[in-house]
C-alpha positions in Angstrom: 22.4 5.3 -11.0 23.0 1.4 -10.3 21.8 -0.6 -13.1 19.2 -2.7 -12.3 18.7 -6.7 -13.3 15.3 -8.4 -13.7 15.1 -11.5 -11.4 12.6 -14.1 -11.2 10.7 -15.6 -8.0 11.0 -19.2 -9.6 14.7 -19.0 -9.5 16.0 -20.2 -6.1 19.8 -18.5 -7.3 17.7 -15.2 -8.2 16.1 -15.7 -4.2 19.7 -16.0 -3.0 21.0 -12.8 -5.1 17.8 -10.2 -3.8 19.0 -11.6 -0.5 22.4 -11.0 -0.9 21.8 -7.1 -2.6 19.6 -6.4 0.7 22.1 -7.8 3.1 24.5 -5.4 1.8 22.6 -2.6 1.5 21.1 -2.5 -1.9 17.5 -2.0 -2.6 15.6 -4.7 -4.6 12.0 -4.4 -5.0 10.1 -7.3 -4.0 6.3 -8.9 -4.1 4.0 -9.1 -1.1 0.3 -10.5 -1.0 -0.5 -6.4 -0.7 1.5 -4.8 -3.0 5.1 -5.1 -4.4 7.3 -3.5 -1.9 10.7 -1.6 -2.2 12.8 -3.3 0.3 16.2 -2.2 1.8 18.2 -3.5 5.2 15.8 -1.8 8.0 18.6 -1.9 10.6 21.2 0.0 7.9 20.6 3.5 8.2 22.2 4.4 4.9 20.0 1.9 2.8 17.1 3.4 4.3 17.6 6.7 3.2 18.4 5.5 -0.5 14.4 4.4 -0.4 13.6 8.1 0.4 15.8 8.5 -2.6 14.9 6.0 -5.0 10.9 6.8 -4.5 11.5 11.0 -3.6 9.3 10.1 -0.7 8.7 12.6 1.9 11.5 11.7 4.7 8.7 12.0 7.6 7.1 9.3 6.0 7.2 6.4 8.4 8.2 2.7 6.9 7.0 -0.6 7.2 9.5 -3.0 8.2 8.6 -6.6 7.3 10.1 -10.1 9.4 9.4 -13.5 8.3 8.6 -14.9 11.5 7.8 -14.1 15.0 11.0 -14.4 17.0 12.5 -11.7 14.9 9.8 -9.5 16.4 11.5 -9.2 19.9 14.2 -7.4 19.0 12.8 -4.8 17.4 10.6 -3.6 19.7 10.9 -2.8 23.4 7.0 -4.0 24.1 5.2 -6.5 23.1 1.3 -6.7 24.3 -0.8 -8.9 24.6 -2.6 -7.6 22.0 0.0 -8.3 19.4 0.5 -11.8 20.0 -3.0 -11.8 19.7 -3.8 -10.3 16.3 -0.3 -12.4 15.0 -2.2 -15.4 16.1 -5.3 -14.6 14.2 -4.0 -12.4 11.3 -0.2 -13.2 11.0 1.5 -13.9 8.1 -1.1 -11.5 6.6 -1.9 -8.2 5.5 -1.4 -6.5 8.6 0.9 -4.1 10.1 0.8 -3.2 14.1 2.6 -0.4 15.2 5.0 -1.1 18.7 7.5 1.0 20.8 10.8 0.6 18.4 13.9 -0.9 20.4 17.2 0.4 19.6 18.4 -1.0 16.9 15.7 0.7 14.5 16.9 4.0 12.7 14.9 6.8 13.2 15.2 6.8 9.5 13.1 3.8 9.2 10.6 5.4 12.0 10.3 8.4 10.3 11.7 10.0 13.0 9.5 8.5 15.8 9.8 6.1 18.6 7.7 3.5 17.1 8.1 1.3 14.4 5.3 -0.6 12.1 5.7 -3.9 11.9 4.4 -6.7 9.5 4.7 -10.2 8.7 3.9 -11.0 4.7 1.9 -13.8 3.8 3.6 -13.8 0.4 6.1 -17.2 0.5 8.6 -15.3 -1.9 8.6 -12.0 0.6 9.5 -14.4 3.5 11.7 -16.5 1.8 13.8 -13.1 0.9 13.8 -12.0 4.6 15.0 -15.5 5.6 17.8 -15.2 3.0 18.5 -11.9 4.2 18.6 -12.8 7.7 17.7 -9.2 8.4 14.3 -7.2 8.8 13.2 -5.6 5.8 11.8 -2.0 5.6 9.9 -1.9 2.1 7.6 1.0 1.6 5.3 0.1 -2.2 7.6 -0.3 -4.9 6.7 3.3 -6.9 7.7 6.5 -6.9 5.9 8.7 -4.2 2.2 9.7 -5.5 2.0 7.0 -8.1 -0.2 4.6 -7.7 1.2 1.8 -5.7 2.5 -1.3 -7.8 0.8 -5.0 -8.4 3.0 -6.7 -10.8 6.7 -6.7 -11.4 6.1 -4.2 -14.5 4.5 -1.8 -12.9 7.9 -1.6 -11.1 10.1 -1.5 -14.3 7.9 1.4 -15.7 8.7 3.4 -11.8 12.1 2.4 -10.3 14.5 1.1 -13.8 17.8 2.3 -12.6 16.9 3.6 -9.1 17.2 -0.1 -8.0 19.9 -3.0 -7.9 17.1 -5.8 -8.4 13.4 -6.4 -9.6 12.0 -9.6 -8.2 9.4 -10.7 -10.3 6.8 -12.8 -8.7 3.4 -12.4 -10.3 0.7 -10.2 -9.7 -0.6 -9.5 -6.1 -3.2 -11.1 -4.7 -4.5 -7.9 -2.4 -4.1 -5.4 -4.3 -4.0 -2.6 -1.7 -1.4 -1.7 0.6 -1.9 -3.6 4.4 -4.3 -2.8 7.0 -2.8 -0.6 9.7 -3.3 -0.3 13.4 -1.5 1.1 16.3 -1.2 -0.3 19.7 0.3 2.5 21.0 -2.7 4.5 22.5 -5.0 4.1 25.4 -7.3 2.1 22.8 -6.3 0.7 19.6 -6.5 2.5 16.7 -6.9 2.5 12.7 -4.6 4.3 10.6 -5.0 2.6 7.4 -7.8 0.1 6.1 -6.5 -2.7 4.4 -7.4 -6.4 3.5 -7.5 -7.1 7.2 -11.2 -5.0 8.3 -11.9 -3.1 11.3 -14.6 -5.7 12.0 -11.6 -8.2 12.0 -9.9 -6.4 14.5 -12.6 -5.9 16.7 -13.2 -9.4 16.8 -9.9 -10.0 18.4 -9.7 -6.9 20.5 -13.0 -5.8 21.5 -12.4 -1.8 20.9 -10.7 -0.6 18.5 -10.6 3.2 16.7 -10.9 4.5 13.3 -8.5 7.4 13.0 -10.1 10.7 11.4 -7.3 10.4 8.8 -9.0 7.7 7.1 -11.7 9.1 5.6 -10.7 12.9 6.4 -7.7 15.2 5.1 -5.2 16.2 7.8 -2.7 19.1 7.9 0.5 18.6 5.9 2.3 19.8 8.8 0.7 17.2 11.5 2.7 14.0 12.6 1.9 10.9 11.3 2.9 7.4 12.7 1.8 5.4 9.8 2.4 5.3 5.8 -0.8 6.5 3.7 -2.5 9.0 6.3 -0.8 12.3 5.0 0.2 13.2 1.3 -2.0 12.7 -1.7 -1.3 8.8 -2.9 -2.1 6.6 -5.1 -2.7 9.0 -8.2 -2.8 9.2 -12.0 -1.6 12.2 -14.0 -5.3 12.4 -14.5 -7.8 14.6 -12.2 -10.1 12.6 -10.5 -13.1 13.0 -8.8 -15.5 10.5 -6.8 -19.1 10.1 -7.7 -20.9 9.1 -5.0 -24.8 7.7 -6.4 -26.5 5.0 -8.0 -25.6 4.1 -11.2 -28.1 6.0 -13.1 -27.4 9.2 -11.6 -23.1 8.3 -12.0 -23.9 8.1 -15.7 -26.1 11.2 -16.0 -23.6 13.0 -14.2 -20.5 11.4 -16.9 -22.8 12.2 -19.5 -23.2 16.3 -19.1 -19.3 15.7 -18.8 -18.4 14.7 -22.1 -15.0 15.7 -23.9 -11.0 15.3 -25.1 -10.1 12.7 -22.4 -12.9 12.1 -19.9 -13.4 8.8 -19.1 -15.6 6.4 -16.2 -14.0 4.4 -14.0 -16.8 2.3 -13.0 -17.9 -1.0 -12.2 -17.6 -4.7 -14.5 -21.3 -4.7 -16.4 -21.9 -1.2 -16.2 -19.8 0.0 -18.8 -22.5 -0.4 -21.8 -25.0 2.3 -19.7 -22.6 4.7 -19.2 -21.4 7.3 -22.3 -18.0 7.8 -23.2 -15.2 5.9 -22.4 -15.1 3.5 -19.7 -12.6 1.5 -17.5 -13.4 -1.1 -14.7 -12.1 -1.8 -11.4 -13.8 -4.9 -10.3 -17.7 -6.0 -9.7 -19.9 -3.8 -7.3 -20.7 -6.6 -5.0 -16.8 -7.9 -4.5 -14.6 -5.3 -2.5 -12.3 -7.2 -2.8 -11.9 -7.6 -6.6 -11.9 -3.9 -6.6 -8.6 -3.7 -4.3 -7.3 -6.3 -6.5 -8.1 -4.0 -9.8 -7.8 -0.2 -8.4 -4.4 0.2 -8.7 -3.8 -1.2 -11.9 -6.4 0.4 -13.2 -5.4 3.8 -12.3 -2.6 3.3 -13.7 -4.1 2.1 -17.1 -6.0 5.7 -17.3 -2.0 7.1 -17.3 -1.5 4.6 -20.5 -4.7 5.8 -22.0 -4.6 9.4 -21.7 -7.2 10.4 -19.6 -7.2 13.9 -18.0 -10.8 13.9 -16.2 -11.7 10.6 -14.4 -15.1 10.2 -12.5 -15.1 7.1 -10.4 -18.2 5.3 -9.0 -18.1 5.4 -5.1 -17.2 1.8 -3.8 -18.8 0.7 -0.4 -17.5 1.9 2.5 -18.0 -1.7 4.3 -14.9 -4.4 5.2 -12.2 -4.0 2.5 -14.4 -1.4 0.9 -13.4 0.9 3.4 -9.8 0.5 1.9 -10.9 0.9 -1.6 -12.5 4.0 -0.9 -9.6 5.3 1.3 -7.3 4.6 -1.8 -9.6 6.6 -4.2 -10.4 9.7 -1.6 -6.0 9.8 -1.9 -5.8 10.0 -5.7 -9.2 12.0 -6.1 -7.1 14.7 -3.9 -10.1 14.0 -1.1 -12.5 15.5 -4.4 -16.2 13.8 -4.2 -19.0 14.6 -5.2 -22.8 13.4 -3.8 -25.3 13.3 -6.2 
């Protein structure tokens, strides 16, 4: 096991040394805007696998390989639409990931064994700066180990990946929260894989069409292909079992309260947690989906710290970054909800 040294964003030397470990192959966990990311060389085969490794993450499992600007986009790929120049324009650097025909020089370990690759630009300055550094594209799937729930601070890290990793850079907390939006060009019509920050009525504003994959909001079959992170294996998820509650807030807090034991608790709303009985946690304000993306993960990850065994969650909206939220939740609720 390598051990692994705490480095700080501020630091321009402690910039220079994640650089360095990633050039040569070492993984170093890293922040993004979305979520903290564990980053290793995505044209070095071997450090690729190590990720699979470090995280005991399913080896199908496609990665996200992030550049810091455009021109290191062409070589990656052996396409390049339309299209993608024109949600870069509008949504790049960002919280979007757009999946291309891979070029050569991607590993089929980075693909997940398939001949596309997913492709993002970060709007996080440390994230870029890194890549710059590095001089190399970056695959960096979230920084936790496979099934947790993904990581928002530099902590949350530690407590995952000390001594799987050569380096933790520590660069705040995320802003997003949730892991990016992602879409693939490579069908007849564009199409949805994951919901992120960036919202299907975004994309449609720049490309007209676009489809919302069934894996979104639907289980698929552990044995199907998938082309993007998130769509397959249960994510995202506390030791707790967790269900959805999908009703207003007088009915979630009936329902908690014929519910009642030895580690139960609400994960509800900010304001709410005085009408509901038993013990309560919050995840952001009703009306602000994004404040829950920001709050989900660490919040989920609180319960852990708490104890909780049985967690009923209030349904988010479904609407803009909701739709993320509530694809995060149906993950570590094991696709459990329940309509009242």
């Amino acid at each position: 096991m390598p051990e692994t040294v705490l480095l700080d964003a501020k630091k321009p030397q402690d910039l220079e040394r994640a650089a360095q470990w990633l050039r040569q192959g070492e993984l170093v966990a890293l922040p993004t805007e979305t979520v903290y990311g564990l980053g290793a060389n995505a044209l070095d085969e071997r450090a690729v696998r190590e990720i699979y490794v470090a995280k005991g993450r399913p080896q199908d499992n496609p990665l996200i390989v992030h550049i810091s600007r455009w021109e290191e986009l062409e070589d990656l790929v052996t396409q390049i639409p339309p299209q993608a120049k024109q949600l870069a324009d509008a949504y790049w650097p960002g919280p979007m990931t757009m999946i291309l025909p891979k070029s050569h020089r991607i590993p089929l370990a980075t693909s997940g064994g398939l001949p596309t690759v997913a492709i993002r630009m970060p709007s996080h300055p440390v994230a870029r700066e890194v890549i710059r550094r590095a001089g190399v594209p970056i695959a960096a799937p979230s920084a936790n180990l496979s099934g947790h729930p993904s990581p928002t601070t530099a902590q949350h890290c530690v407590h995952d990946l000390w001594g799987r990793v050569r380096a933790i850079l520590d660069g705040g907390p995320c802003q997003v929260g949730v892991e990016s939006t992602v879409l693939t060009l490579c069908t007849p019509v564009p199409r949805l894989l994951r919901p992120g920050a960036v919202t299907p009525e975004q994309l449609r504003a720049v490309l007209g069409e676009l489809e919302v994959d069934p894996a979104v909001l639907h289980r698929i079959a552990e044995d199907a292909v998938v082309s993007s992170p998130g769509m397959k294996y249960k994510h995202y998820a506390p030791k707790a079992h967790v269900t959805i509650v999908d009703g207003d807030l007088d009915a979630f807090a009936a329902y908690v309260g014929t519910h009642q034991g030895d580690g139960v608790w609400a994960l509800c709303f900010q304001g709410e947690e005085g009408r509901i009985p038993g013990r309560s946690l919050t995840y952001g304000r009703q009306e602000d989906p994004a404040s829950q993306a920001q709050a989900l993960f660490d919040a989920l990850r609180m319960l852990d710290e708490l104890g909780a065994q049985r967690v009923f969650a209030r349904c988010p909206n479904r609407e803009g970054v909701g739709l993320a939220v509530y694809n995060r939740l149906l993950r570590a609720a094991a696709f459990e909800e329940i309509a009242l």
